[in-house]
C-alpha positions as CSV (number, residue, x, y, z in Angstrom):
1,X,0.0,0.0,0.0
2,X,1.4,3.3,-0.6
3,X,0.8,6.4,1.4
4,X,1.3,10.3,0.9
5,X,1.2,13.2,3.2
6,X,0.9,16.0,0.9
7,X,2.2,19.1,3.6
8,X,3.4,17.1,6.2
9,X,5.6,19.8,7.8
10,X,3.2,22.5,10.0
11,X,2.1,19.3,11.6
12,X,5.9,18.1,12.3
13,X,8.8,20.0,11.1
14,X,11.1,17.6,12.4
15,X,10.5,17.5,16.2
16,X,8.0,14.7,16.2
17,X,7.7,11.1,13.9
18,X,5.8,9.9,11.1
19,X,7.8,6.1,11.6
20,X,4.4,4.7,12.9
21,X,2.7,5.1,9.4
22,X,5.5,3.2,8.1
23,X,4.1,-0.3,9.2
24,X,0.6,0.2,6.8
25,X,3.3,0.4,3.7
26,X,5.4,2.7,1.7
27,X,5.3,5.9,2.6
28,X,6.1,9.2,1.2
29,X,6.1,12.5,3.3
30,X,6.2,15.5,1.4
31,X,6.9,19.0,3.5
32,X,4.5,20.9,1.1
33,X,2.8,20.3,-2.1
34,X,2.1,22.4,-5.2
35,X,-1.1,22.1,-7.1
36,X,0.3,21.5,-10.5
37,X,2.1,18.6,-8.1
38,X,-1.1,16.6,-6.0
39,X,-2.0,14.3,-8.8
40,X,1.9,13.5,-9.4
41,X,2.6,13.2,-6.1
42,X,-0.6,11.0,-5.1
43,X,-1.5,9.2,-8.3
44,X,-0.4,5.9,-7.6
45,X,-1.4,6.4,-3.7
46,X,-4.2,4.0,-2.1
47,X,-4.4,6.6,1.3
48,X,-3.7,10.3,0.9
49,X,-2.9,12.3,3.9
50,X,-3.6,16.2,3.5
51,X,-3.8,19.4,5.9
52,X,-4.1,22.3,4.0
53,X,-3.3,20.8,0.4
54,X,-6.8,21.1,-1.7
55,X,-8.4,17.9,-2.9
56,X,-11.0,19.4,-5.3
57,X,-13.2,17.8,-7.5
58,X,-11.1,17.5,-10.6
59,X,-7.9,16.6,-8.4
60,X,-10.4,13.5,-6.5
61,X,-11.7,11.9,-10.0
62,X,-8.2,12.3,-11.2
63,X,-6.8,10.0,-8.2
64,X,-8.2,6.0,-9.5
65,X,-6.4,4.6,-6.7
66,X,-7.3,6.4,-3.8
67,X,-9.6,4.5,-1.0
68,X,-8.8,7.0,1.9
69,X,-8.3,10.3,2.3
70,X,-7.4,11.5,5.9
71,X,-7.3,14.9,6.6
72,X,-4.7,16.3,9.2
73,X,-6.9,18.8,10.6
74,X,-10.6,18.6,12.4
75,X,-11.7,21.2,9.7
76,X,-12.8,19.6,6.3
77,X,-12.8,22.4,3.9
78,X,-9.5,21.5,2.2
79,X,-11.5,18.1,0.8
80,X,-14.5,18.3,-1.6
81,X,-16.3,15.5,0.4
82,X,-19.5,14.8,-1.4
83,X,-16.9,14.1,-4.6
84,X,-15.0,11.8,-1.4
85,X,-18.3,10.0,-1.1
86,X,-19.4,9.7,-4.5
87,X,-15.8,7.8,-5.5
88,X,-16.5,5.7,-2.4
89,X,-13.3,7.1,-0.5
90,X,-13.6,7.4,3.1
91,X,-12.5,10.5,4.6
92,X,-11.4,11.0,8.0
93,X,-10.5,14.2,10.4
94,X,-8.6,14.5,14.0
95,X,-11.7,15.8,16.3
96,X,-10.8,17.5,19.4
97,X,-7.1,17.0,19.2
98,X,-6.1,21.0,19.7
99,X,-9.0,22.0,22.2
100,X,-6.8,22.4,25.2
101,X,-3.7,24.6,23.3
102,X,-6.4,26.8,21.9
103,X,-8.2,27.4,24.6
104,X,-5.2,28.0,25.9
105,X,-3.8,30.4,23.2
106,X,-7.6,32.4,23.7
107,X,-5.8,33.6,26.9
108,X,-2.4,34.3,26.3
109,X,-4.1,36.6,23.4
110,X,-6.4,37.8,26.1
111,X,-3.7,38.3,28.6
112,X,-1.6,40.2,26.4
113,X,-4.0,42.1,25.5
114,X,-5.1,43.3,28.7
115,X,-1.4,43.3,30.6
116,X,0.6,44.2,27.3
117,X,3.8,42.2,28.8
118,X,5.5,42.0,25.5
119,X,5.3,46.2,25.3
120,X,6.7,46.2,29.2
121,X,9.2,43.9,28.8
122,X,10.7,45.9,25.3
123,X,10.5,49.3,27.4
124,X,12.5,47.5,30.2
125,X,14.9,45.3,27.9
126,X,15.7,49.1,26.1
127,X,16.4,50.4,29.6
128,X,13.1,52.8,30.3
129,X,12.8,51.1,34.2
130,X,16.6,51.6,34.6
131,X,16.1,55.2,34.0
132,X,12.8,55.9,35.9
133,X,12.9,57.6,38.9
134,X,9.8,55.5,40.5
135,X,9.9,51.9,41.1
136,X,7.2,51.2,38.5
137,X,5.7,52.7,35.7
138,X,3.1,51.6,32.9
139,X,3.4,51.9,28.8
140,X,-0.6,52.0,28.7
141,X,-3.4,51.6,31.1
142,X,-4.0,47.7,32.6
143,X,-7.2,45.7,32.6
144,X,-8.1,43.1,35.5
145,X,-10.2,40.3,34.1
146,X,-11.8,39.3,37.0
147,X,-16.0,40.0,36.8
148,X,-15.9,40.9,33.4
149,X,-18.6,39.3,31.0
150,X,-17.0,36.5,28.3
151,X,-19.6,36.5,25.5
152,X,-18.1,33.1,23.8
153,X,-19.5,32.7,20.1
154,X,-19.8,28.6,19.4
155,X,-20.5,26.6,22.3
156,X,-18.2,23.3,21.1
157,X,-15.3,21.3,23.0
158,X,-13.2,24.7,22.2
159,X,-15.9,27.0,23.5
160,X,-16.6,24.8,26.2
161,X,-13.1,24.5,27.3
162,X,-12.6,28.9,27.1
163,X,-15.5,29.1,29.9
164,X,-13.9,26.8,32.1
165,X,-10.8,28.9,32.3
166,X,-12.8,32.3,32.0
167,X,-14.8,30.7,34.9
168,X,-11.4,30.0,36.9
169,X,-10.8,33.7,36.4
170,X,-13.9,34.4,37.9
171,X,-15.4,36.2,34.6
172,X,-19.6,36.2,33.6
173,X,-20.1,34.0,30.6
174,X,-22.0,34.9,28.1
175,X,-22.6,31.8,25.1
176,X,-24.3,32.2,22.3
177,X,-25.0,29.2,19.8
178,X,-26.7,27.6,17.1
179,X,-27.4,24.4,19.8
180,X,-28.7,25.9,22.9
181,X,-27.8,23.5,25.8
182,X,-27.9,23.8,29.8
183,X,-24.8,24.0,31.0
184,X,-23.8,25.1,34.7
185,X,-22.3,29.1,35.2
186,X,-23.1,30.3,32.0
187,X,-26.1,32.1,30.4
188,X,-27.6,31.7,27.0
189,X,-28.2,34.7,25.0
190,X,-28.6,36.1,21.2
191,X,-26.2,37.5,19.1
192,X,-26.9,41.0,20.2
193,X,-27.3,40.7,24.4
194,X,-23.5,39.0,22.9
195,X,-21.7,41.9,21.3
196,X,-23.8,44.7,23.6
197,X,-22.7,43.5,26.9
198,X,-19.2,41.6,26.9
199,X,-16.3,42.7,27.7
200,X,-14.0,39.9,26.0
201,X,-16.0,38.3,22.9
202,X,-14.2,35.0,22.0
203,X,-15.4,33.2,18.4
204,X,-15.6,29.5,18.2
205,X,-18.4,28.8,15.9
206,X,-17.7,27.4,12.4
207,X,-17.1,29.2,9.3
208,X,-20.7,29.1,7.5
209,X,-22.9,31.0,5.1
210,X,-24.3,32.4,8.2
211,X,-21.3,33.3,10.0
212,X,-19.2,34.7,7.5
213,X,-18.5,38.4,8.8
214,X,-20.4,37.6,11.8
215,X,-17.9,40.7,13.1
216,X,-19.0,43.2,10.5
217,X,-19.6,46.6,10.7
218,X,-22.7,46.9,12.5
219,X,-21.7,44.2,15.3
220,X,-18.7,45.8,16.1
221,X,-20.3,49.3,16.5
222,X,-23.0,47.2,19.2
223,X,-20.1,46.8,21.3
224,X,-18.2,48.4,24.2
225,X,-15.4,51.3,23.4
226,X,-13.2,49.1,26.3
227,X,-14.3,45.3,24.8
228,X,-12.0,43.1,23.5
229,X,-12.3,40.9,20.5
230,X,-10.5,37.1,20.4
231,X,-10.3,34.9,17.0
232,X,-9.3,31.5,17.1
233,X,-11.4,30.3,15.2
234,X,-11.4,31.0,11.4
235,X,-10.6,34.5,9.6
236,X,-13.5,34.8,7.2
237,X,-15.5,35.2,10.4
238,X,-14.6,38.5,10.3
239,X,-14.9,41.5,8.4
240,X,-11.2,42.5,8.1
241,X,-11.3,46.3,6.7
242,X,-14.4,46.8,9.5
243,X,-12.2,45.5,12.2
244,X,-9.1,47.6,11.5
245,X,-11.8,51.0,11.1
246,X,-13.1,49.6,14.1
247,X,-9.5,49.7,15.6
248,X,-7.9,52.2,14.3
249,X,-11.1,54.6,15.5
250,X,-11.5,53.5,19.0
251,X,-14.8,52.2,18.4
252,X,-13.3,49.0,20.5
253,X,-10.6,49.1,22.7
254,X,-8.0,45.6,21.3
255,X,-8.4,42.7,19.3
256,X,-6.5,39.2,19.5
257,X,-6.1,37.2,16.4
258,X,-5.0,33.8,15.6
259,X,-6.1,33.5,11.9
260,X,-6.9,35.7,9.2
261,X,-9.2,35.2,6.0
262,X,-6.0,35.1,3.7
263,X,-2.7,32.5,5.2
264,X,0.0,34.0,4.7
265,X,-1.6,37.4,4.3
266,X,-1.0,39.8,2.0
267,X,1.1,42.8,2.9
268,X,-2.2,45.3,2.4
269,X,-3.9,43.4,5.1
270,X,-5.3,46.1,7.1
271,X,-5.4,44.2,10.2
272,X,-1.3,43.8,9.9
273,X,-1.1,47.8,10.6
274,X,-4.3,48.5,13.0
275,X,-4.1,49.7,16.4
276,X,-4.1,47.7,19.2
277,X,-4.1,44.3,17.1
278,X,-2.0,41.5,17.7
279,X,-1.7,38.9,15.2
280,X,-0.1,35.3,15.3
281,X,0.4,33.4,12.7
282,X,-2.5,30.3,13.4
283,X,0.1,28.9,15.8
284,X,-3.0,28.2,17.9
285,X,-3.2,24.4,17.3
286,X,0.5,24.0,16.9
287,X,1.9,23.0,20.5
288,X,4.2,20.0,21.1
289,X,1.5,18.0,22.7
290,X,-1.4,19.2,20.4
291,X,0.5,18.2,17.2
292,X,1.7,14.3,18.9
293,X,-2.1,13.9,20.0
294,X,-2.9,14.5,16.0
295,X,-0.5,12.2,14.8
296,X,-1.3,9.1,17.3
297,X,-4.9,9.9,15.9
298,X,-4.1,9.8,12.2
299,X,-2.3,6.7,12.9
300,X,-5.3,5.6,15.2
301,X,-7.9,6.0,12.2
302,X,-5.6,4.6,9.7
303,X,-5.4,1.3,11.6
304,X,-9.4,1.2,12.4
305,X,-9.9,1.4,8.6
306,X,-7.6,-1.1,7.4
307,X,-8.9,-3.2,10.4
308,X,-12.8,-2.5,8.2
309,X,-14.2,-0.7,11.2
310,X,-13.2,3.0,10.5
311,X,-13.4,5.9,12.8
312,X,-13.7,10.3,12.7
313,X,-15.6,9.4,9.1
314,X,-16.7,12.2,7.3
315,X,-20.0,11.4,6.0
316,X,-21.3,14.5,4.1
């Protein structure tokens, strides 16, 4: 059987090991793959292993010996699944794997955000506390967390996971999603009790039809002048040129951002000069432990397929 990761390399650049899939037959690892290069690269491939590499329509009917397509990633958008399901190719995805460092990396955003340490450490490292004649001083002003209202925007294992730390910080939580569901220390509410009364919104809710600029314009200018917004989720959910208006005007105080709609951005991003933005480069997902849990469940998957009872099937 042969075997192809198409962009193995965001998912281990070297500091964790593909040896495992070795043992289900001859595999190839590719660090990236070019378009004009999938169908080259996979043709003679029975399982195809892909993150962010596009298997479109054309580039699916064009693979005759592919039974398996596993995607590297819980999000399926890189795959054109119904084309999956009408060649009879099952097609897998790593559920869950990343809630934990994400919920995690809501925070450090958040944190930053509201301490600024990176800005106080620079202005120490270039020797501004050396030269102070008080035993403290502040770049800009500081924001304690503790009582403010989380309005969290998808209520999934993520979304789930950002209240039980906002909870720890002893923070109001706001939720508001498309599955309404009890759930202890937390209070349902629509989109606009959402962006009218938080002080931190956080989105988690999948890229849809219906969520696409879900931060526009008009939601943004429903919000606090002091409110925070935090995006780990996907970057068409918002409206980039409104955000950076939004920012650049004071009309809210910060944003946090983990993704944009465009990876890598373009230089004219507007985001990438805006006040009060800070940008990382979808680094979200990517810790040590995050990226070995999706590897030991690609591997997982692989073997309950093989085995005829497959598992984390995409079915439509």
């Amino acid at each position: 059987m042969n075997i192809v990761i198409l962009d193995g390399y965001t998912t281990n650049p070297s500091d964790l090991s593909w040896k495992d899939l070795e043992e289900f037959g001859n595999l190839t690892v590719h660090d990236r793959t070019e378009p004009d290069n999938i169908i080259p690269c996979a043709i003679d491939c029975e399982i195809v292993l892909t993150n962010k590499t596009i298997l479109d329509r054309k580039i699916i009917n064009a693979l005759p010996n592919t039974k398996y397509i596993g995607l590297l990633s819980t999000g399926t958008n890189a795959v054109d699944i119904p084309a999956a399901i009408e060649r009879g190719i099952t097609v897998t995805n790593v559920p869950a794997y990343s809630t934990a460092s994400v919920a995690q990396a809501v925070f450090a955003l958040l944190l930053e955000s509201t301490n600024q340490v990176a800005k106080h450490s620079n202005s120490c490292r270039k020797g501004k506390w050396a030269q102070h004649i008080d035993f403290c001083f502040t770049e800009t002003p500081l924001t304690e967390i503790a009582s403010k209202t989380m309005g969290i925007i998808g209520f999934g294992a993520i979304g789930k996971a950002v209240a039980k730390i906002a909870h720890a910080f002893d923070m109001k939580i706001l939720v508001h999603t498309r599955t309404p569901q009890a759930a202890s220390n937390i209070t349902i509410v629509g989109l606009d009790e959402i962006f009218k009364q938080s002080d931190i919104i956080t989105l988690h809710c999948p890229l849809t039809t219906e969520t696409e600029k879900i931060i526009n314009s008009d939601s943004l200018n429903k919000m606090k002048k002091d409110a925070f917004l935090i995006n780990t989720g996907r970057g068409g959910l918002i409206d980039e040129a409104a955000l950076a208006d939004a920012l650049n005007n004071d009309i809210i105080a910060g944003a946090g951002l983990d993704v944009l709609t465009e990876e890598p951005p373009k230089g004219n991003n507007p985001l990438l000069s805006a006040k009060n933005c800070i940008i990382t480069p979808h680094i979200a997902w990517a810790t040590y432990a995050a990226r070995k849990r999706l590897i030991e469940t690609v591997i997982s998957s692989l073997s309950a397929y093989i085995s005829g009872n497959p598992i984390n099937v995409i079915s439509s």
